[in-house]
Steps between C-alpha positions, in 0.01 A plus 500: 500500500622838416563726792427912342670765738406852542713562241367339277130578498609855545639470179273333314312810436755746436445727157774326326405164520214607286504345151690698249306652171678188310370263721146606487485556143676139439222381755218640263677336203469201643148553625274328266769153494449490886144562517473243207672281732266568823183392237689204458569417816111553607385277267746258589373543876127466479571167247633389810226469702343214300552293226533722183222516285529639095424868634767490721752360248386731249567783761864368575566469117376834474671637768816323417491617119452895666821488724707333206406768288560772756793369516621432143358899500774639790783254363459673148472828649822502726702298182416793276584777747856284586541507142404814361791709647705468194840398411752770630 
């Protein structure tokens, strides 16, 4: 178990440990991949509960096909920008 001093939860909420304008903006990028993911994961959870039935599977196929394209989607996006800086 993790013992947190003074210290340390005085810290925790001091200005600069705010996330930077980089961080929230790479954050938002990756915003509709993760909340792709969190669809998935739901459907994934309430299959769970019983035996899967065709809705279900067609909502996990869905669901799955969503986050791989999100995906796909911020992979392209980040390759392009990596690669559009030219050659120097």
């Amino acid at each position: 178990m993790t013992q947190i001093t003074f210290l340390d939860a005085a810290v925790a909420f001091e200005p600069w440990m705010e996330p930077t304008s980089a961080e929230l903006d790479a954050i938002e990028l990756e915003m509709p991949a993760i909340l792709a993911a969190v669809d998935l994961l739901d459907a994934q959870i309430t299959a769970m509960d019983r035996p899967p039935n065709e809705l279900d599977t067609r909502r996990i196929r869905r669901a799955r096909s969503r986050a791989l394209i999100a995906r796909r989607a911020l992979s392209n996006r980040s390759a392009t920008e990596s690669t559009s800086g030219g050659a120097a």
